[in-house]
LUMNU-781001 format. One line per 3 residues: number of its first residue (from 1); their letters; for each residue x, y, z of C-alpha. Coordinates in steps of 0.02 Angstrom, whole numbers. Example, Ala and Ser with C-alpha at 12.3 -4.5 7.8 and 13.67 -1.06 7.14 Angstrom:
// residues 2
1	as	615 -225 390 ~ 684 -53 357
// end
This chain:
// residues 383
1	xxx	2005 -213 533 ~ 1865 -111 433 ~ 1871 87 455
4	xxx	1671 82 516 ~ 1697 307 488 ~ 1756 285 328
7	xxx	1639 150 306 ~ 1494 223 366 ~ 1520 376 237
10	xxx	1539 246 84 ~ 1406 170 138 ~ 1304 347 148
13	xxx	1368 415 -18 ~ 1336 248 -103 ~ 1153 243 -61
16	xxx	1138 437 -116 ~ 1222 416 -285 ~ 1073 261 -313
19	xxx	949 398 -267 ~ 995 511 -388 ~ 1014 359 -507
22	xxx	838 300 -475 ~ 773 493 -500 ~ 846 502 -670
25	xxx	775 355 -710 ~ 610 375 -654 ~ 599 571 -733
28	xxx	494 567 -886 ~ 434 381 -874 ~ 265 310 -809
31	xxx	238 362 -636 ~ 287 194 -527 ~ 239 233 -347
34	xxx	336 101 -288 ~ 501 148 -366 ~ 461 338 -281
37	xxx	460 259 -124 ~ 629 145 -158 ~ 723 305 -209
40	xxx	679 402 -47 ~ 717 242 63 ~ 898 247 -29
43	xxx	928 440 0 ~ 845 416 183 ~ 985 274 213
46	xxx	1100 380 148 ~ 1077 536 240 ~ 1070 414 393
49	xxx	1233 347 364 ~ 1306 508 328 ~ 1244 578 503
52	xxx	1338 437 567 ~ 1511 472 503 ~ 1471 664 544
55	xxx	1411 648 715 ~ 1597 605 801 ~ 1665 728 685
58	xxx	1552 869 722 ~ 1551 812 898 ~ 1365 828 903
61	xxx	1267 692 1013 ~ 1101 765 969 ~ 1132 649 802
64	xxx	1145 476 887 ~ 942 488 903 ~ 930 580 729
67	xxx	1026 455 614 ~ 939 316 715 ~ 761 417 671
70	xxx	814 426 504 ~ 868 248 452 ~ 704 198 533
73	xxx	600 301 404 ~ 709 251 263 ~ 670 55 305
76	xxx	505 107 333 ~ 504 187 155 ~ 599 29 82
79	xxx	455 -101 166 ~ 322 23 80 ~ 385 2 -89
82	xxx	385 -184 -67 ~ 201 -170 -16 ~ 155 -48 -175
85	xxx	269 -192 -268 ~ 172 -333 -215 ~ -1 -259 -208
88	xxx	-1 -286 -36 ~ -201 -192 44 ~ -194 -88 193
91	xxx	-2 -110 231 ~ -17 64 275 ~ -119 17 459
94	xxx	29 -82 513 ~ 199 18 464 ~ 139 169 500
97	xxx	106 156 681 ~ 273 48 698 ~ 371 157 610
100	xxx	304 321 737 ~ 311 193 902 ~ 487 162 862
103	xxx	538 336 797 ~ 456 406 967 ~ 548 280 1076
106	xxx	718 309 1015 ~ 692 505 1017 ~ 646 494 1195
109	xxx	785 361 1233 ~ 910 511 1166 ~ 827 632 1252
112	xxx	850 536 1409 ~ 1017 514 1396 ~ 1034 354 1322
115	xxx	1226 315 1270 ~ 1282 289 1066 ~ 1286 108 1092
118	xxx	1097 73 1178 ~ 1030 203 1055 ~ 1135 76 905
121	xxx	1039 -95 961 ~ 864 -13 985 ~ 884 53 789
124	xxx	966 -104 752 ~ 823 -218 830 ~ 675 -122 725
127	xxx	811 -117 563 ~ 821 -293 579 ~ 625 -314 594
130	xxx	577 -217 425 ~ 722 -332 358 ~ 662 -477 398
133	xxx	486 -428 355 ~ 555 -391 168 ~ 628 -559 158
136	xxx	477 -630 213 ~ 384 -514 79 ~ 512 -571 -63
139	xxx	505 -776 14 ~ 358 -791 55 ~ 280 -908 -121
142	xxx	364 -1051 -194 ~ 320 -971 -357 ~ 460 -816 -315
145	xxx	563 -771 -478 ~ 761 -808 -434 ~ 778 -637 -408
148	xxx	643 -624 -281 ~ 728 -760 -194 ~ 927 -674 -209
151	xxx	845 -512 -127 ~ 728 -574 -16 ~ 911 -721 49
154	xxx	997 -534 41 ~ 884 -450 163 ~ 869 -627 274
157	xxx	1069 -616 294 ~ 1063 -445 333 ~ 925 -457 480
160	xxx	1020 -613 551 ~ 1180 -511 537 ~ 1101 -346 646
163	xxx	1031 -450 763 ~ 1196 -529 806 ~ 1276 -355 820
166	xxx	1111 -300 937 ~ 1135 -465 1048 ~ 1322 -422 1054
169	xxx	1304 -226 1099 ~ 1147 -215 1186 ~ 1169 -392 1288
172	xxx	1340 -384 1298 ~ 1336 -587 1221 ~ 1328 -668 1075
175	xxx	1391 -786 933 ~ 1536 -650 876 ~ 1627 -523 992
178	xxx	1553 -330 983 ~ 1683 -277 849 ~ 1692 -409 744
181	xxx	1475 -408 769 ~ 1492 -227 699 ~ 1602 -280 543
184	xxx	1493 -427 460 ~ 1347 -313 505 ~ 1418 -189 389
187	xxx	1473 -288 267 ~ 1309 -361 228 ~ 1237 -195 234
190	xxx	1345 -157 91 ~ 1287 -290 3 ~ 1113 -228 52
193	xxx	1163 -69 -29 ~ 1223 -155 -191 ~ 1115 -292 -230
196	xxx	927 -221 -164 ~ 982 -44 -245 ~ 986 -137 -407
199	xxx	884 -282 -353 ~ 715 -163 -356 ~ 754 -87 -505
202	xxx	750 -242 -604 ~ 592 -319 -511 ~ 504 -154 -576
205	xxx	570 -169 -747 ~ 535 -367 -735 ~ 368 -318 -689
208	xxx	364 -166 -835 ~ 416 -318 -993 ~ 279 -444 -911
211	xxx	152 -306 -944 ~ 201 -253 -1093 ~ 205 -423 -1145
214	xxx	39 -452 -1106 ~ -10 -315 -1176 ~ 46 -354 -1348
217	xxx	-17 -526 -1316 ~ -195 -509 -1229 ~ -350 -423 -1334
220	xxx	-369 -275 -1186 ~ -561 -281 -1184 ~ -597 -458 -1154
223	xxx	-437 -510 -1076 ~ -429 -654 -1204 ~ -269 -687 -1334
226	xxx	-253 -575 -1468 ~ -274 -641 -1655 ~ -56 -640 -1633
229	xxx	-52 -709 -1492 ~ -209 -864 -1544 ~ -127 -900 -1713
232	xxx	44 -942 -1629 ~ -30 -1057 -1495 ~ -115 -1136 -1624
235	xxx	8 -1183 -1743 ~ 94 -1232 -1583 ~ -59 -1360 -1553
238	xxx	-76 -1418 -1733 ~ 129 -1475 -1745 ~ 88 -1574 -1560
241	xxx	-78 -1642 -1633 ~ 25 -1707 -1777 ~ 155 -1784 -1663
244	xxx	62 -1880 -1552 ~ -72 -1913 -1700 ~ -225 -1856 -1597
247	xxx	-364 -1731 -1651 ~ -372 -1552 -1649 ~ -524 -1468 -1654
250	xxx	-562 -1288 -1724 ~ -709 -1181 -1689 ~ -743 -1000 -1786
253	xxx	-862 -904 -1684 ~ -964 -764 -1724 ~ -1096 -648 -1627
256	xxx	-1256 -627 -1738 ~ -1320 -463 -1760 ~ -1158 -381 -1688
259	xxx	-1193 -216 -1782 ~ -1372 -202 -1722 ~ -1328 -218 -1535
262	xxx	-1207 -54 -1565 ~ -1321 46 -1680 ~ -1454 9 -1567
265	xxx	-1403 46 -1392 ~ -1214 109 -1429 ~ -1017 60 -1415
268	xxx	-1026 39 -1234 ~ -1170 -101 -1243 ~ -1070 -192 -1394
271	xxx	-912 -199 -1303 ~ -1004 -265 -1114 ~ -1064 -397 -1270
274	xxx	-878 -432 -1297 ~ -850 -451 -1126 ~ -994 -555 -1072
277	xxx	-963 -667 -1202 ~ -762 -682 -1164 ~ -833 -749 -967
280	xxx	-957 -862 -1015 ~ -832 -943 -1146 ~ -710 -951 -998
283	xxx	-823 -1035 -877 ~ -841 -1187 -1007 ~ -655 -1212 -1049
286	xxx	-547 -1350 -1003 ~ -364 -1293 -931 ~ -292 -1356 -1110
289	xxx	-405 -1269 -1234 ~ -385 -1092 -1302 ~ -509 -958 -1361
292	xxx	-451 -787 -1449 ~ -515 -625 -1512 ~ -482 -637 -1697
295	xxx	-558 -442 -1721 ~ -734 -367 -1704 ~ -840 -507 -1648
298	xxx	-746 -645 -1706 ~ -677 -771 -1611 ~ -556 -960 -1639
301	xxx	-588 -1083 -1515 ~ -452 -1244 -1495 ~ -493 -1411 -1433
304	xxx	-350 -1500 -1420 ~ -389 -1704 -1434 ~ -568 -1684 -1517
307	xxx	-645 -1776 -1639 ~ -773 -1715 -1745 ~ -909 -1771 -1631
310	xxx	-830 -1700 -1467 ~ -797 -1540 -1573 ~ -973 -1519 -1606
313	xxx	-1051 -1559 -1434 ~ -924 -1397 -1364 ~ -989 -1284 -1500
316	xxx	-1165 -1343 -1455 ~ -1133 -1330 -1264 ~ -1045 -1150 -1298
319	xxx	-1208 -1096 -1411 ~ -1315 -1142 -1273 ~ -1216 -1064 -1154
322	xxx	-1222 -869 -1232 ~ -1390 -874 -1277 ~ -1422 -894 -1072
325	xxx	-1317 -742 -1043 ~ -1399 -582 -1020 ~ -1338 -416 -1094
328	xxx	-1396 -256 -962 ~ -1391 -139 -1131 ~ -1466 44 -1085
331	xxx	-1653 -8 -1165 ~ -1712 -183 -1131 ~ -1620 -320 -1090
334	xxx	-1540 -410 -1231 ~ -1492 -596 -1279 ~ -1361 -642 -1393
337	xxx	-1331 -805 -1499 ~ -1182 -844 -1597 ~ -1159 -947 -1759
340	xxx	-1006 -1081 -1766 ~ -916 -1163 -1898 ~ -832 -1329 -1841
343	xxx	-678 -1428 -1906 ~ -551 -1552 -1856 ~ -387 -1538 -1932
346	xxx	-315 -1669 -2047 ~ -182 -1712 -1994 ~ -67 -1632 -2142
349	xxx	-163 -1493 -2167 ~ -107 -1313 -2113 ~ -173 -1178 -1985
352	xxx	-236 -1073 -2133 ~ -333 -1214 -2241 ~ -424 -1269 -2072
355	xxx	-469 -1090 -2051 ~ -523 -1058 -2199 ~ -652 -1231 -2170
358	xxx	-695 -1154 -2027 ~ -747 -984 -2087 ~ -847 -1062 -2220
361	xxx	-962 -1176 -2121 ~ -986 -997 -1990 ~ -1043 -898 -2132
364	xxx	-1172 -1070 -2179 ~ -1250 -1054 -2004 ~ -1260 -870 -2046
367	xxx	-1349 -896 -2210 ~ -1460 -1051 -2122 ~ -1519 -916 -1996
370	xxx	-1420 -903 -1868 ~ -1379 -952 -1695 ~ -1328 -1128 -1762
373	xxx	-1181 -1223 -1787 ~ -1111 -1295 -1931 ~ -986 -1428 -2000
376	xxx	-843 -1391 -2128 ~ -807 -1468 -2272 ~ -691 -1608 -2255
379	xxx	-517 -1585 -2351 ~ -517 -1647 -2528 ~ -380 -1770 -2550
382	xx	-277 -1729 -2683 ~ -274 -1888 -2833
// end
């Protein structure tokens, strides 16, 4: 038979000691709103729990409403980290006005004399709904990580669990007897404790690497891969190419007149150049093929399973393309073209020796005048 006193204050000093665990973690790293919110949900459950192993000591009843007040907020707190979390919009509309209905009610239900046991299934019931409503928050895609899902199963067993021990106290009926109600429900709020306190931590630091990695990974004005991040994918496409002995086609692109459009009408016009150039590249790519930012205004296009022809109707359809996009620069407005040098790969011949094609029939179209594309040279074959 479980001590629920001694329980209760393991349970309190267990979700205090994460607090302070989540405070030294958070002090002198990036503000996180979300993991603010987690750590005062832990020390909110905390001091709740601790109420509750005081209040028969101290022989106060006044803390029957309190701790039920308090674990109310704390959930409250925990359901408005998930919502910072997930990037959920105006979550603030619906908790808040649940989370004052409910505090309200079980104030007044002290106040009116309501008995430790009543006052235990009405916190219980609206404990069990912000539980449930995490799980749901954690569940809710097919595309959850596996520790989405462990959390989000966590907080469904827990919900299930108080709602037995509310059907047993407050109804006098249920699936398990009152005690043995009371027991499970505190033993998966332990587990609550255990693996949400650590659970949240590493969804935020999940969250942290995937951003970072992106960030080393993704060029952060035009949201396209970084010269890194290109040249990997492409040696990646030229050893498939050469597997399954199709074509691989390779576009160098270059913005004419880059220099002018900054020296002209400043940084700020260039780079909405950049950018407008990045979408309308995106708005003509198949799901397989890859563009990337090689540096200034050069850019490496892949066409996976092109031939020389198909290679050179893209470049002509992405030519096309830019010189329909308008640039809003701060004098008139302003149209850009691009020159392109086109290869295919051979089908022994490295990532740098089709580059280097490449960037030899872009600086032809350059030297041709421009806003043109041009084909490589094809590779010599050695005697």
């Amino acid at each position: 038979m479980i001590d629920i006193q001694t329980f209760l204050l393991a349970l309190g000093i267990g979700n205090v000691g994460f607090a302070i665990l989540m405070a030294g973690y958070t002090h002198g790293a990036a503000p996180s709103a979300g993991l603010r919110l987690w750590m005062w949900a832990r020390l909110g459950m905390g001091v709740s729990q601790l109420i509750g192993w005081a209040s028969p000591v101290l022989g106060l009843p006044v803390f029957s409403g309190l701790e039920g007040v308090v674990w109310i907020l704390a959930m409250s707190l925990e359901m408005a980290a998930y919502c910072v979390f997930f990037g959920f919009a105006r979550w603030g509309r619906v908790l808040l006005p649940i989370t004052l209905l409910s505090s309200v009610i079980v104030l007044a239900c002290a106040a009116l004399g309501a008995n430790h046991v009543q006052l235990s299934a009405l916190v219980g019931a609206v404990v069990a709904f912000f539980a449930a409503a995490m799980a749901w928050a954690l569940l809710r895609r097919r595309s959850a990580s596996l520790l989405q899902r462990i959390i989000g199963v966590n907080d469904a067993l827990f919900a299930t669990a108080i709602l037995v021990w509310v059907a047993s106290a407050g109804l006098g009926k249920g699936p398990l007897d009152h005690g043995t109600a009371q027991q499970v429900a505190y033993l998966t709020g332990y587990m609550l404790m255990i693996v949400n306190g650590f659970g949240f931590l590493l969804l935020c630091k999940q969250k942290d690497d995937s951003r970072m990695a992106k960030l080393a990974t993704t060029d952060c004005l035009t949201g396209l891969p970084n010269r890194h991040a290109f040249l990997e994918q492409a040696d990646g496409a030229r050893l498939l190419a050469q597997r399954q002995r199709t074509g691989l086609g390779l576009l160098m692109i270059d913005i004419d007149h880059f220099k002018q459009i900054n020296d002209r009408w400043g940084h700020a016009s260039g780079d909405e150049a950049l950018v407008v150039f990045a979408r309308t590249v995106r708005q003509l790519l198949r799901e397989h093929e890859t563009i990337g930012r090689l540096g200034g205004e050069e850019f490496a296009l892949l066409l996976p399973g092109a031939d020389l022809d198909a290679a050179v109707q893209a470049a002509e359809r992405l030519r096309r393309a830019i010189r329909e996009a308008t640039i809003i620069t701060s004098g008139p407005t302003y149209r850009m073209t691009v020159s392109i040098g086109v290869v295919v790969l051979d089908p022994h011949e490295d990532l740098g020796g089709a580059m280097a094609r490449a960037d030899h029939a872009l600086y032809a179209a350059k030297r041709a005048g421009r806003d043109r594309v041009e084909i490589g040279e094809l590779v010599r074959k050695r005697a």
